[in-house]
N, C-alpha and C positions, 0 to 999 in steps of 0.2 A: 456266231460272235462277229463283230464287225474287226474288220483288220486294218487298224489305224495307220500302218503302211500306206494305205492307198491314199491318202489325203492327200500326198505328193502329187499326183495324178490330178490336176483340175478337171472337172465337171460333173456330172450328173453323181456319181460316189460322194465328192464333198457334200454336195448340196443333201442329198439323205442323212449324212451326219447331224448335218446340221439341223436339219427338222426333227430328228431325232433328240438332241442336245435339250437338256433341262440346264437351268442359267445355277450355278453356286456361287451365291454372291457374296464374297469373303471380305479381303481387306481392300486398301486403296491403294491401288501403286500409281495413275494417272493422276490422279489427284492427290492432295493430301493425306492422311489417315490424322484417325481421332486423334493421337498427340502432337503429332502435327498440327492440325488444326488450334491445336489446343494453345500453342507456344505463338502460332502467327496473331492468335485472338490478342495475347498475353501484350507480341509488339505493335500490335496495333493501338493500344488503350493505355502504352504505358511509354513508346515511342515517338518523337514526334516527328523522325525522318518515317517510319513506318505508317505514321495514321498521313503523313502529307502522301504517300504514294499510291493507300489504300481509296482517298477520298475518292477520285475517281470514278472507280470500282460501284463505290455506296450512289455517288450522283446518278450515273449507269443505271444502276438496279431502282432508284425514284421512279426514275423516267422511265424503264418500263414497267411498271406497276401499271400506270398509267395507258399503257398503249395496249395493242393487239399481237398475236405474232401472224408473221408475212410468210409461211410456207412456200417455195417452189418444189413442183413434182419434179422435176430436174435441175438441177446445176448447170447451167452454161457457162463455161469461161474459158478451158483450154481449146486452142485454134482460132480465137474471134477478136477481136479487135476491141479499143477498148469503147470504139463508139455503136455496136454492134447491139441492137435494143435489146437481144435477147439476155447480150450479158450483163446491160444496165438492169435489168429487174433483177437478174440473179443476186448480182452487188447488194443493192438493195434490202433483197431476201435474206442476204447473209449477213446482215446487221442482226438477226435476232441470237446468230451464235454467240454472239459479246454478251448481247442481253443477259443469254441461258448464265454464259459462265458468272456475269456480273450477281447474278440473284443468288446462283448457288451459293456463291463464297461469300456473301452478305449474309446469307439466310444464316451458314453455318458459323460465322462470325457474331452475327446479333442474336441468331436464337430464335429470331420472329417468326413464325409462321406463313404472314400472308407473303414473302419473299417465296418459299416453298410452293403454297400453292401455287404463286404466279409462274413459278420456273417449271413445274411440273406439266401446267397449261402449256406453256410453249415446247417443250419436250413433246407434249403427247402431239400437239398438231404438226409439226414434224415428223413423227414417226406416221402419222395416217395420212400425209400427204406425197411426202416426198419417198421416190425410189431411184437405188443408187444403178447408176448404167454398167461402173466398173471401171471409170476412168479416176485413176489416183488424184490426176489433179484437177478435177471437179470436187474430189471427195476428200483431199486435204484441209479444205477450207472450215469443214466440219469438227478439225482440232478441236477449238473453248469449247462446242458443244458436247462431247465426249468426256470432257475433262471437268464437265459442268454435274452433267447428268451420276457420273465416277462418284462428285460427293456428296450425293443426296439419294443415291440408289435405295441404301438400307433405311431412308425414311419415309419412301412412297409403300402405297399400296402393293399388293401380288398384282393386284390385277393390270394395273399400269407397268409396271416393272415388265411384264411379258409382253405388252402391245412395244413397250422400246424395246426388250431383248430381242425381240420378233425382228425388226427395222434393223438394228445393229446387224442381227444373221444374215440380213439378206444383202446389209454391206457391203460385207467381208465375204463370202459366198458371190457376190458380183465383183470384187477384187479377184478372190483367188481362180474364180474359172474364165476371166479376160482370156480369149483369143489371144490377145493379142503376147501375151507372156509364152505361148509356145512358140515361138517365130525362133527360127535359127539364126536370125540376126543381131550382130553385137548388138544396139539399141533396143533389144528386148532390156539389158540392163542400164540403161540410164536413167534419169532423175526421178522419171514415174516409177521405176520398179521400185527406188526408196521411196518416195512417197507410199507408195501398195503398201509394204513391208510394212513404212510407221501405224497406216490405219489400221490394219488386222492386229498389230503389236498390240494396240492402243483397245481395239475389241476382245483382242484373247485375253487380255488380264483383267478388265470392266468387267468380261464374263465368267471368268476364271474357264476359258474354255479350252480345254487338253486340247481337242484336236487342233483347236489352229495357234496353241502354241509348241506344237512337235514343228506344223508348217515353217512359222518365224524363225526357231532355233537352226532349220538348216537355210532357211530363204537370204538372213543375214549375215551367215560365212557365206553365202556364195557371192552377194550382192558386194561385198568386200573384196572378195576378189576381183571380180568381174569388173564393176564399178571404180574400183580406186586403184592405182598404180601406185606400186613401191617407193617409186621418188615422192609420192605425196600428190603428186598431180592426179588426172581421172579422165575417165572416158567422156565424161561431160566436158569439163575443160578443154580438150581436144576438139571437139567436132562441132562446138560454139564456139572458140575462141573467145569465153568471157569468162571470168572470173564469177560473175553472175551467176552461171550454172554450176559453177564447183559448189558455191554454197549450197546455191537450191539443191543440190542432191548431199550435201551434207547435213543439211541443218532436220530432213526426216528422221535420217540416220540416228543421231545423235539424240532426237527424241525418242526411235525407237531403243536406242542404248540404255537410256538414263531409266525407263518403262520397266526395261528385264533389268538391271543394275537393284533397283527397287525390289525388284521380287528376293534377289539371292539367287537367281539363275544362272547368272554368265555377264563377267565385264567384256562387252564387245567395243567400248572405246579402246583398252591398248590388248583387245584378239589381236595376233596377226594372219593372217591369209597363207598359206604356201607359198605365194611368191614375196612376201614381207611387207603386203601393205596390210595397211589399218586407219582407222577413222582417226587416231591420234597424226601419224604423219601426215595426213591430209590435211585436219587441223594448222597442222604447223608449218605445210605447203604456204599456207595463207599469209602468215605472218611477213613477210621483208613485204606485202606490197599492203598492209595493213598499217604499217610503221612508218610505209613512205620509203624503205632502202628501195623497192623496186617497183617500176609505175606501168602497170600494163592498159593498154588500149583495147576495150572493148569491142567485142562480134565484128573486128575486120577481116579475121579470113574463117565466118562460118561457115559451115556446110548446110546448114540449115536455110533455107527460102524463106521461111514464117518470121525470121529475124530483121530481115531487110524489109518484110511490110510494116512490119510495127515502127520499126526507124522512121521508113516514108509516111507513117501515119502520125508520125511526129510525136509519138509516144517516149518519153524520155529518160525511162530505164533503161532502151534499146537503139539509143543515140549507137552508130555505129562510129568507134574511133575513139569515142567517148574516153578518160580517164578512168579506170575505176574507181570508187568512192571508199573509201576503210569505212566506214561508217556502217555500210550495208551489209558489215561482217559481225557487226555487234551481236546478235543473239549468238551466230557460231560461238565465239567465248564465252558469251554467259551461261550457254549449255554446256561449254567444255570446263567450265572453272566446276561444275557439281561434281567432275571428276579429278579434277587439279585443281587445287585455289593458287594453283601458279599463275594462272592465266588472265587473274586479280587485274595484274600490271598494264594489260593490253585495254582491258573495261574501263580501267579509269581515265586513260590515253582515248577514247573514244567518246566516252559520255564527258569527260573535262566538267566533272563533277564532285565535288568534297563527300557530297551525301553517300553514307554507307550504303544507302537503301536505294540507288537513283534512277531504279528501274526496279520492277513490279519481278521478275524473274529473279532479281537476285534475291529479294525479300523471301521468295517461295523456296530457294536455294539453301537460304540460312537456315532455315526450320525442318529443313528435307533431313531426313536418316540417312 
């Protein structure tokens, strides 16, 4: 009998699970599920701030009908500049994940078929192309594709459905056995280990797979701990100096929250940690320089090298000194209103928009259980 204790242990034990693992593909918590679906159809066709937000989405899904999809066997982006050729292809490549997500939610929107087939074509060439290295954030970018593939699972083939379950394993399986997560050093928990955490989150409930959702249930109280300090602030915010990096290690988290939230598993938005932090105070860390009460200056005393090239590459996320922008906080709340619709007040202060619908997130928000 295998003894699911050792998953905790990355390496050759995981990966046997995992070849071992038949896929039980049950409901949607990444995606939609059928009444869901069924309520976004309902405000799309009967809404007009809802079809103006959808349109989009349906233009998207045209236009790749028409095209091919651009596979890369690797991901380039984390470490490289952004004129660096290898990560311009990647970029490029990683136009087809819109694609995927666009067809899925057209296909299950309109009903059509050839949406389907098309989405399924780019899924599969994906999955027989590309293989994951194990770096989170190469393989965060993979998000819509995930969450594409989440709502159209139960109307593919068996046979396709295993060539993606197969890609998906070897994902998550090249997340959890990274070297680089047994370092004894603090920065084994920083922004990539949320990032890690969201994708395997995001593959254990796709695949409804026990073992790497025992993994998650303890990876995301420690990441909380380890990760976020009590006062709200975080290990990332510290050793960047940017407010930039609070979110990016927030904004995984909080997808992986809302992921297990979905199941009935565990609110990990207001868990607290042993020492009293949680993803909610972190959350709300944010606010006085979201609001404008408090204005902090970007990556002036990082610790990080790779911050000061992108500056001098004249890259302008990582203006060093910079202001930071509230603006670049907007997903954090609209991921954190699925668990407070407190947080309403902050979304509309950012988008400076009447439309109830004025982002595509909150639409999916409204119909969400």
């Amino acid at each position: 009998m295998i003894n699911l204790n050792r998953i905790l242990i990355p390496g050759t034990a995981f990966i046997l699970i995992s070849l071992l693992f038949t896929a039980r593909l049950k409901a949607q918590y990444v995606g939609l599920n059928k009444d869901e679906l069924t309520k976004l159809a309902l405000l799309v066709k009967t809404d007009p701030e809802a079809k103006k937000i959808y349109t989009p989405l349906e233009v998207l899904a045209e236009a790749a009908l028409r095209q091919t999809p651009n596979p890369v066997d690797t991901i380039t982006s984390e470490g490289h500049l952004a004129n660096d050729p290898k990560k311009i292809v990647t970029i490029k490549a990683l136009a087809d994940v819109r694609k995927i997500y666009a067809l899925a939610y057209v296909y299950r929107i309109s009903q059509q078929a050839l949406y389907l087939k098309k989405c399924i074509a780019y899924l599969l060439a994906w999955a027989q192309v590309n293989k994951s290295t194990g770096n989170p954030i190469n393989d965060t970018k993979l998000d819509p594709l995930l969450e594409g593939y989440d709502l159209i699972k139960e109307d593919m083939s068996r046979q396709d459905r295993d060539r993606i379950n197969t890609w998906l394993v070897q994902i998550a399986d090249a997340q959890i056995s990274n070297p680089r997560f047994l370092s004894a050093k603090k920065s084994v928990n920083n922004n990539w280990n949320s990032h890690r955490i969201k994708i395997v989150a995001n593959i254990a409930y796709i695949l409804d797979h026990k073992a790497y959702q025992k993994f998650i249930d303890s990876a995301i109280k420690s990441q909380v701990l380890k990760n976020l300090y009590p006062n709200g602030s975080g290990f990332d915010f510290e050793e960047r100096d940017a407010l930039h990096y609070h979110i990016y290690t927030l904004e995984p988290l909080l997808r992986a929250a809302m992921t297990i939230q979905r199941t009935g598993k565990g609110d990990y938005f207001h868990y607290k940690s042993p020492s009293g932090s949680s993803i909610q105070n972190s959350v709300n860390f944010l606010l006085p320089y979201v609001t404008g009460e408090k204005i902090h200056r970007e990556f002036v005393n990082s610790k990080v090298s790779f911050d000061k090239k992108r500056a001098d590459n004249k890259e302008a996320t990582y203006k060093i000194g910079a202001a930071f922008k509230p603006a670049s906080a907007l997903d954090v709340y609209i991921y954190a209103s699925y668990f407070d619709p407190a947080y309403s007040f902050i979304i509309k202060k950012l988008l400076d928009s009447k439309d109830y619908y004025a982002e595509w997130e909150l639409l999916l928000n409204a119909v969400k259980t």
